[in-house]
C-alpha positions as CSV (number, residue, x, y, z in Angstrom):
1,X,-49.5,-80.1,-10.5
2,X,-50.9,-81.4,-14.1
3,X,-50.6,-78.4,-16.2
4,X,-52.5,-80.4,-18.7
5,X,-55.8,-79.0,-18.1
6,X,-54.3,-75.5,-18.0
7,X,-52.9,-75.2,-21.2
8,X,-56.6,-77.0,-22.2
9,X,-58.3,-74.5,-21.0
10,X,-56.4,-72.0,-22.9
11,X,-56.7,-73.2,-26.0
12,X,-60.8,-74.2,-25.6
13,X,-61.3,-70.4,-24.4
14,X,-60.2,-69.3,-28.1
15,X,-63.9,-70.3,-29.1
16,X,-65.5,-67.1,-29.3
17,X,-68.2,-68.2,-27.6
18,X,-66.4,-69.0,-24.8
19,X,-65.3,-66.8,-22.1
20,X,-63.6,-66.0,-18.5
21,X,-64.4,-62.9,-17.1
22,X,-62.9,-61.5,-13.5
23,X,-65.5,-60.3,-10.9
24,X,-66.4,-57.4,-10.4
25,X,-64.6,-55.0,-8.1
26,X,-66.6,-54.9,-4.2
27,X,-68.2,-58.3,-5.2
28,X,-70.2,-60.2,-2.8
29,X,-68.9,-63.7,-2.1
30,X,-71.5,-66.2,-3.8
31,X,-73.4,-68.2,-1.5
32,X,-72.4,-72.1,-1.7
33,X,-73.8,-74.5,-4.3
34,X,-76.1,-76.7,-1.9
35,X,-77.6,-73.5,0.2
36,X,-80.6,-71.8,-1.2
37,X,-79.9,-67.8,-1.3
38,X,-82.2,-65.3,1.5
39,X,-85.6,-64.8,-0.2
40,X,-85.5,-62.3,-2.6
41,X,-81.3,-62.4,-3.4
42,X,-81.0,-63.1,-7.0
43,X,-79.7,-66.6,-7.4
44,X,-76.4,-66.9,-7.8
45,X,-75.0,-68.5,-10.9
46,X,-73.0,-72.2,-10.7
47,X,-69.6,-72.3,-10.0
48,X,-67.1,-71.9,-12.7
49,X,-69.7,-70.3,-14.8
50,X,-68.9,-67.2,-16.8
51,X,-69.5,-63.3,-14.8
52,X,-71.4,-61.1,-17.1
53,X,-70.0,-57.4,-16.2
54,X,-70.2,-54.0,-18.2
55,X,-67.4,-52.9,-16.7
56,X,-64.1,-52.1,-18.7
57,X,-62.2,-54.2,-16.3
58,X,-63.4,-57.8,-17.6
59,X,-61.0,-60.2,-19.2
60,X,-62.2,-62.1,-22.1
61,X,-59.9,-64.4,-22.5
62,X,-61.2,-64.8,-26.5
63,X,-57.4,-64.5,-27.4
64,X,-57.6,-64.7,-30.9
65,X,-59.5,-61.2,-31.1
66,X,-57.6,-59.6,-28.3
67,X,-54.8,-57.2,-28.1
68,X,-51.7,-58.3,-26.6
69,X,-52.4,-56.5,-23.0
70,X,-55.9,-58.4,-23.0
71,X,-53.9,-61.7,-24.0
72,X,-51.5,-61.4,-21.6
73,X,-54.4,-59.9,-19.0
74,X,-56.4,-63.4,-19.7
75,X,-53.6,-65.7,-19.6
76,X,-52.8,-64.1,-16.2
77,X,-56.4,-64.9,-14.9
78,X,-56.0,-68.4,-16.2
79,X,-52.4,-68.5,-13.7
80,X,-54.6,-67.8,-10.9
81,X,-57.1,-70.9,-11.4
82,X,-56.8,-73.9,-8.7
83,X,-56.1,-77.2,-10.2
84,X,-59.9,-78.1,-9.2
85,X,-61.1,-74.9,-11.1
86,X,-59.4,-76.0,-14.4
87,X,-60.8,-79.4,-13.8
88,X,-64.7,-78.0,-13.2
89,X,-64.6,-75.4,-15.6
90,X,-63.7,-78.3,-18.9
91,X,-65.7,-80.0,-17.3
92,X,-68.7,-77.1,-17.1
93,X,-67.6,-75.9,-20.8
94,X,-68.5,-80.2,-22.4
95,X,-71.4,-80.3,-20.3
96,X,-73.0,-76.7,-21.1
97,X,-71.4,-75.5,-24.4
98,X,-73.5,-75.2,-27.3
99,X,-71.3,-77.9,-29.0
100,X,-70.0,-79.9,-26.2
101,X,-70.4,-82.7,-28.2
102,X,-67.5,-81.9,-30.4
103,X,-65.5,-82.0,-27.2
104,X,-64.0,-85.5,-27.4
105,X,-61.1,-86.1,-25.6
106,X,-59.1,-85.9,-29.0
107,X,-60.2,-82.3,-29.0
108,X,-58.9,-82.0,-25.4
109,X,-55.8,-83.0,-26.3
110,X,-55.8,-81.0,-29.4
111,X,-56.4,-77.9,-27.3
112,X,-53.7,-79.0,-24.8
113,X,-51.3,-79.2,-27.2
114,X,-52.4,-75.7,-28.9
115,X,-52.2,-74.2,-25.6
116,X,-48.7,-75.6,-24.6
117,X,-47.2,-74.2,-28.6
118,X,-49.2,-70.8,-27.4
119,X,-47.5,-70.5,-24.3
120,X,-44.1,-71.6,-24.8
121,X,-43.7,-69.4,-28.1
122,X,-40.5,-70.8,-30.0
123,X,-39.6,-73.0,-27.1
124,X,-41.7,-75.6,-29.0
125,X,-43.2,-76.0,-32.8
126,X,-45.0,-78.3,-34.6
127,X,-42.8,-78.5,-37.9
128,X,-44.0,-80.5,-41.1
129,X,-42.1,-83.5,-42.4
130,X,-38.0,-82.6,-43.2
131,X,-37.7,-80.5,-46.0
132,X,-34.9,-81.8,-48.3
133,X,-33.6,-78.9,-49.3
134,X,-30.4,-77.3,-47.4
135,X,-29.4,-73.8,-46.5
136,X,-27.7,-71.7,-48.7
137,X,-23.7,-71.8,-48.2
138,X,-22.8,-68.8,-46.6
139,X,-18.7,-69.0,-46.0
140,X,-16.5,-66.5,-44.4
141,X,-15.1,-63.7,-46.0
142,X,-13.6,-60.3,-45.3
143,X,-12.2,-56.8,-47.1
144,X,-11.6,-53.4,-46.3
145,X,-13.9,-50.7,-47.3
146,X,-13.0,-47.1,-47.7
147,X,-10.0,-48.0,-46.4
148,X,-11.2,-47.3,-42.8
149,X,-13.3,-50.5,-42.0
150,X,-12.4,-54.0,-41.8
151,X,-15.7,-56.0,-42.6
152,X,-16.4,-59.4,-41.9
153,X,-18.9,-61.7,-42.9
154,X,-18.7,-64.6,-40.6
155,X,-21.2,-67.0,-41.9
156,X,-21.4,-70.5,-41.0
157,X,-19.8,-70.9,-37.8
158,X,-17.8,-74.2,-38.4
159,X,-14.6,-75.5,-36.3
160,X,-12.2,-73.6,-38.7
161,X,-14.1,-70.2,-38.6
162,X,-12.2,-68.7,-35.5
163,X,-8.4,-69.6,-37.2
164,X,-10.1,-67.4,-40.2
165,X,-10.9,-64.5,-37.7
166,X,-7.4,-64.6,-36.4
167,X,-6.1,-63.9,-39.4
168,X,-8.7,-61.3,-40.6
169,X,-8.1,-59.7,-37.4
170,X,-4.4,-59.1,-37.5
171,X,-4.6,-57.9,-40.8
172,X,-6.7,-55.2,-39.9
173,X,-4.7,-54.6,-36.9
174,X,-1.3,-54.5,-39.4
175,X,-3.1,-51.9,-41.2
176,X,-4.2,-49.8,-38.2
177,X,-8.1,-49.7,-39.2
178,X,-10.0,-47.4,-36.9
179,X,-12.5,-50.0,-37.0
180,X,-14.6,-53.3,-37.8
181,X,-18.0,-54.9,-38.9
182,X,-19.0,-57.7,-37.7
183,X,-21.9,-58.9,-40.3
184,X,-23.8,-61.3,-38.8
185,X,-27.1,-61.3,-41.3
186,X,-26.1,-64.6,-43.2
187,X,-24.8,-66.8,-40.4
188,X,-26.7,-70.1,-39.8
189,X,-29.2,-70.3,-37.5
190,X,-28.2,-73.5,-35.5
191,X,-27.2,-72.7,-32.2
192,X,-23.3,-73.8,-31.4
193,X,-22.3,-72.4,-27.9
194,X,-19.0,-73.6,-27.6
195,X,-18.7,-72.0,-31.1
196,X,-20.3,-68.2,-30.4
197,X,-17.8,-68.3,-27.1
198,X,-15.1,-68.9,-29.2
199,X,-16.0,-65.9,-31.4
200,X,-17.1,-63.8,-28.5
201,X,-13.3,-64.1,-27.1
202,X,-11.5,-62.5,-29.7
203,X,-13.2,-59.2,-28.5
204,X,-14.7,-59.3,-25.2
205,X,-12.0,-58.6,-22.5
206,X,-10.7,-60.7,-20.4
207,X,-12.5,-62.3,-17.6
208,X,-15.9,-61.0,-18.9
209,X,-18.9,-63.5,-18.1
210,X,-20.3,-63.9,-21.0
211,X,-23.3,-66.3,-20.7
212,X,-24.4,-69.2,-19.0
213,X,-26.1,-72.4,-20.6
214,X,-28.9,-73.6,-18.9
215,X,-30.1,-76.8,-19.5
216,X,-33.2,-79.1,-18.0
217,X,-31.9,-81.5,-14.9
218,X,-28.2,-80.8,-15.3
219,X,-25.5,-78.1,-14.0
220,X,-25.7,-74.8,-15.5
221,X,-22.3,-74.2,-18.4
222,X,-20.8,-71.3,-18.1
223,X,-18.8,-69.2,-20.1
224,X,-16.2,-66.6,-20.1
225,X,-13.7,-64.7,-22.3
226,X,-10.2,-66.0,-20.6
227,X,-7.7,-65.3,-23.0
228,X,-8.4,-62.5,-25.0
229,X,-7.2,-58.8,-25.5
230,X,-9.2,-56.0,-25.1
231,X,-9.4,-54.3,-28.5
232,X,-8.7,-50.6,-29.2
233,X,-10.8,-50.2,-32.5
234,X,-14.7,-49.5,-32.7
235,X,-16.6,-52.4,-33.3
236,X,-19.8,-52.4,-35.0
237,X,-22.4,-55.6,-35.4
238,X,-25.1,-55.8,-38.2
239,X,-27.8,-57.8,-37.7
240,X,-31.1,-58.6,-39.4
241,X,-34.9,-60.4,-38.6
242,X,-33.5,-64.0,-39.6
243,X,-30.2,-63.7,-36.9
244,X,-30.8,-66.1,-34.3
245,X,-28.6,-68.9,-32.9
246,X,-25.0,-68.7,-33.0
247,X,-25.3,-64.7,-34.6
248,X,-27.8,-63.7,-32.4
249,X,-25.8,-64.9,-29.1
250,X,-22.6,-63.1,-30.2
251,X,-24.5,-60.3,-31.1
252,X,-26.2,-60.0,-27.5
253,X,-22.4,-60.9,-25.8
254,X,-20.5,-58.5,-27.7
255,X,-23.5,-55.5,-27.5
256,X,-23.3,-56.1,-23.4
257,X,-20.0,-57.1,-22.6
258,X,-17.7,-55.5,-25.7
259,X,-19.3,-52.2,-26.0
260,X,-20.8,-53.1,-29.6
261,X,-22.6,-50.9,-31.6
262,X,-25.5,-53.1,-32.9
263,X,-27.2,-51.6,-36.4
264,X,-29.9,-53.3,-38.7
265,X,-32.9,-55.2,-37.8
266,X,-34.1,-57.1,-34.0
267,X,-32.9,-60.4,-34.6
268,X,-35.2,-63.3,-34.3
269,X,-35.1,-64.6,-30.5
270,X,-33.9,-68.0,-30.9
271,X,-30.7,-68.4,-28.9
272,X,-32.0,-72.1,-27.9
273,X,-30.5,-75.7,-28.8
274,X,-33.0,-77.6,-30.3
275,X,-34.3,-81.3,-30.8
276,X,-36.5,-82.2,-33.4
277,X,-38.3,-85.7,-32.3
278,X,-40.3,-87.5,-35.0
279,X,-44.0,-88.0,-35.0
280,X,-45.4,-91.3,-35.8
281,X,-47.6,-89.2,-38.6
282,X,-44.3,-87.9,-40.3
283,X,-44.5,-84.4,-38.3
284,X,-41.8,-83.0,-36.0
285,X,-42.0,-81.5,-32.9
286,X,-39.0,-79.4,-32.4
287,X,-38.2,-78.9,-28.7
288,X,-35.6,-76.3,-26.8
289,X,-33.3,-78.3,-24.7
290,X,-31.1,-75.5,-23.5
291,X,-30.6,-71.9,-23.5
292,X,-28.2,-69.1,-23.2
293,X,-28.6,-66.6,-20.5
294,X,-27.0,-63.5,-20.2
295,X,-25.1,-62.1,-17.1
296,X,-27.9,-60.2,-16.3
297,X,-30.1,-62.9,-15.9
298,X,-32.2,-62.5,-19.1
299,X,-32.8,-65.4,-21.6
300,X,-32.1,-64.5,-25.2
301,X,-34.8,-66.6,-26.6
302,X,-38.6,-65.4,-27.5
303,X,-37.9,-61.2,-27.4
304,X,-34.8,-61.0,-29.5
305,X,-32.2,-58.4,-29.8
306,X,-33.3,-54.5,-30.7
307,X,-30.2,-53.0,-32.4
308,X,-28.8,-49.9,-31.3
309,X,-29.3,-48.2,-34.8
310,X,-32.8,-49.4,-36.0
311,X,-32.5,-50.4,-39.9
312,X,-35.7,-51.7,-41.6
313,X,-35.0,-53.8,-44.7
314,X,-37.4,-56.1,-46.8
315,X,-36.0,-59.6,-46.0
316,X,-35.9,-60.4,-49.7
317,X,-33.4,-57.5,-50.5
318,X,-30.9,-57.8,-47.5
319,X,-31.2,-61.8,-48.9
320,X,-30.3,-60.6,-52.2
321,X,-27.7,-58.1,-51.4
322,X,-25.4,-60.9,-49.1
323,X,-26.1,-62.7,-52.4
324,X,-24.4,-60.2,-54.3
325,X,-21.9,-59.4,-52.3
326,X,-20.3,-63.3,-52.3
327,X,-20.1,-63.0,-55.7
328,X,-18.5,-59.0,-56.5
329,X,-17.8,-57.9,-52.7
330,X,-19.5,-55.7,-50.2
331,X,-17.6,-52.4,-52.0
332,X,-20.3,-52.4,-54.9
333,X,-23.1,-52.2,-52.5
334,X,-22.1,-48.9,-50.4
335,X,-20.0,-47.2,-53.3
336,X,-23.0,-44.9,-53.9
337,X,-22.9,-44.2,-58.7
338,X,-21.6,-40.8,-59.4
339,X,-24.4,-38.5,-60.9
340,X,-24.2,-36.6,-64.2
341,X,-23.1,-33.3,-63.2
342,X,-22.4,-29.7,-64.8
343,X,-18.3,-29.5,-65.8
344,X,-16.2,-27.0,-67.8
345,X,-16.5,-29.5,-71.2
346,X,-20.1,-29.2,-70.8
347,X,-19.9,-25.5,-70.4
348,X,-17.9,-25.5,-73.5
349,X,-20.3,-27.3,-75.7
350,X,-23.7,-25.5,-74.6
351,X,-25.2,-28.7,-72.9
352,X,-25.9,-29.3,-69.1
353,X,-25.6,-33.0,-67.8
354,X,-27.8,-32.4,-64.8
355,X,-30.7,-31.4,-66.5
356,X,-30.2,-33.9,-69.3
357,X,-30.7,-36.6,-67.2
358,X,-33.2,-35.0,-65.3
359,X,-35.7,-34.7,-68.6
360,X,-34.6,-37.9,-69.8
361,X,-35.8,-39.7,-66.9
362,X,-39.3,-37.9,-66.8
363,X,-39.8,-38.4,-70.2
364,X,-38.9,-42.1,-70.1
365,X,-41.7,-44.8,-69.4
366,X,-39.7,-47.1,-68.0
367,X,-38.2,-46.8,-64.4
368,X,-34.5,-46.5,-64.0
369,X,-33.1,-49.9,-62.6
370,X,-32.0,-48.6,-58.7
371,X,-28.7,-50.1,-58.2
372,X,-28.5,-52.6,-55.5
373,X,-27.6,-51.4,-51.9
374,X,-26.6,-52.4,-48.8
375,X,-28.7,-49.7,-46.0
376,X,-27.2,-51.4,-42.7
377,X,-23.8,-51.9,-44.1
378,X,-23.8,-48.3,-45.8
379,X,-25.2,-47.2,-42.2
380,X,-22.7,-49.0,-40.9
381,X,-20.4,-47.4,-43.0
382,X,-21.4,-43.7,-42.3
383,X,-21.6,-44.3,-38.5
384,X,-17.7,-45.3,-38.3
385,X,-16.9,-42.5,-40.9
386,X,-18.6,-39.9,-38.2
387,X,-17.0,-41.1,-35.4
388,X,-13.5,-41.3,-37.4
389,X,-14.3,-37.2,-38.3
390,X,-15.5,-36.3,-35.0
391,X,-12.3,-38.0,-33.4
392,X,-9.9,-35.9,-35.8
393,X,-11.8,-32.7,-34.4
394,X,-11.1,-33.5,-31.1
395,X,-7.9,-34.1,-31.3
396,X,-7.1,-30.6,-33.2
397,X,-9.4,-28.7,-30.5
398,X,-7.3,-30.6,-28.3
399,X,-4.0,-29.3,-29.0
């Protein structure tokens, strides 16, 4: 069936004076077109035509003014209509509609094309002409902070990132760290699968599924983690609202099938391969050729990935603290500045540090600078020192 007229339809229904309600409950069928009603019956109105109703259970289908139930409750009526009833009812809307003159077939397609980018979410955008201007380099890097946690900031997932895993990996492994961070915040958003399984080996055990491409007319790709070792040390993922491709698949393997802890943001819900296709007007139209599915059966793409450990961060400072921390280190941004506080010297000498600063920040006008700060990392951070305390306890109770 043409879907055409479908995704029309939902896209002319936006005009608020335009509307599909459901019958109401216990309705009487309508009598047919061509039969005159008994005597006295009100006359039943055309076919297709819009159901005035009181009653709470009506679904406008005016979805720019709707909640997200009466979207979804509208768009589910609109499932429902026969190919014949799309085809009467744009057909009943250009004939009877206040302005059905503006309802050329340009604006048909116009609202087919709206309805198809409404529908399909980020399957499919409508993207202006190629922006020059690149992405910012984000390259790997790794350190050791508190001398408990091996961080990693994979970055750009190119052919010689997994070799600099490996060796990040064994070092922490030579030093017998408790645990690792996996940052995934600044890595690109192109989508690489043969790349994120790659990654997703070096912790997921072996044998796991990890997920299965699926792409239009041709055999599903799966993959699975064949070679690797299951690891002994707590693993911890950060992720933020821009994660999506490459760090958002490994984030969703390594949550469901290594036991991750996942701490920061949802990620963005764009695990897809896309394919931008020029426009003859300069426009692209960006289209998802393939996906990654999890073992489950869920697609990644469209809902995203809800962390285990919720973190909220303005987008412009987690930007500017990865920033930051390419150029000094990801130590500066959790190593929290030591306060002025009461000693013996100050004892000695009749002053108190404490309150000092205390009076000489109310009495300033200006604001103290706040030292930039890593939340997810520090979170991060605290979480592994927990467990790490919490483990010691349990081994003295223990013995």
């Amino acid at each position: 069936m043409n879907d055409a007229p479908r995704y029309a339809l939902l896209a002319l229904i936006m005009y608020p004076a335009i509307s599909i309600a459901a019958p109401p409950p216990n309705a009487p069928p309508a009598p047919p077109e061509n039969r005159a009603p008994a005597d006295g019956a009100p006359k039943a109105p055309p076919a297709g035509a819009a159901t005035p109703s009181a009653s709470d259970d009506a679904l406008p289908a005016r979805l720019e003014s709707e909640t997200a139930p009466q979207k979804a409750a509208a768009s589910s009526l609109i499932d429902k209509l026969s190919d014949a009833d799309l085809s009467q009812i744009v057909s009943l809307i250009r004939s009877n509609y206040v302005s059905g003159d503006k309802l050329s077939d340009t604006e048909i397609k116009r609202s087919t094309v709206e309805g198809l980018l409404q529908r399909l979410k980020r399957g499919v955008r409508l993207l202006p002409p190629s922006d020059p201007a690149s992405e910012e380099p984000s390259p790997f890097r790794s350190e050791i902070l508190d001398g408990q946690l091996g961080y990693i900031r994979l970055g750009a997932v190119t052919g010689d990132t997994p070799h600099r895993l490996d060796a990040a990996l064994k070092s922490f492994a030579d030093k017998r760290l408790p645990a690792i961070a996996l940052d995934l915040r600044a890595t690109s958003t192109a989508a690489s699968f043969d790349s994120a399984a790659e990654i997703c080996r070096r912790f997921a055990p072996a044998g796991k599924l990890l997920f299965t491409v699926r792409r239009s007319h041709e055999k599903d790709q799966i993959y699975t983690s064949n070679a690797a070792t299951p690891r002994a040390t707590l693993l911890v993922v950060l992720t933020g609202r821009e994660t999506s491709g490459d760090g958002e698949i490994i984030a969703s393997v390594l949550q469901s099938s290594a036991r991750a802890m996942l701490i920061g943001s949802a990620t963005r819900g764009e695990t897809a391969e896309f394919k931008d296709l020029p426009l003859a007007s300069g426009e692209r139209l960006r289209v998802a050729v393939a996906e990654a599915i999890l073992p489950g059966g869920a697609a990644l793409a469209d809902e995203g990935i809800k962390p285990d450990l919720v973190i909220e961060v303005p987008e412009e400072a987690s930007k500017l603290a990865l920033r930051r921390e390419l150029e000094k280190g990801a130590a500066p941004l959790v190593d929290e500045t030591e306060r002025a506080k009461l000693n013996e010297a100050a004892l000695v000498a009749g002053t108190n540090p404490e309150l000092d600063a205390t009076i000489a920040a109310q009495t300033s006008h200006e604001k103290p600078k706040q030292p930039l700060h890593d939340a997810v990392l520090q979170r991060a951070l605290d979480f592994v020192t927990t467990i790490g305390i919490y483990e010691k306890n349990k081994q003295r109770l223990g013995e």
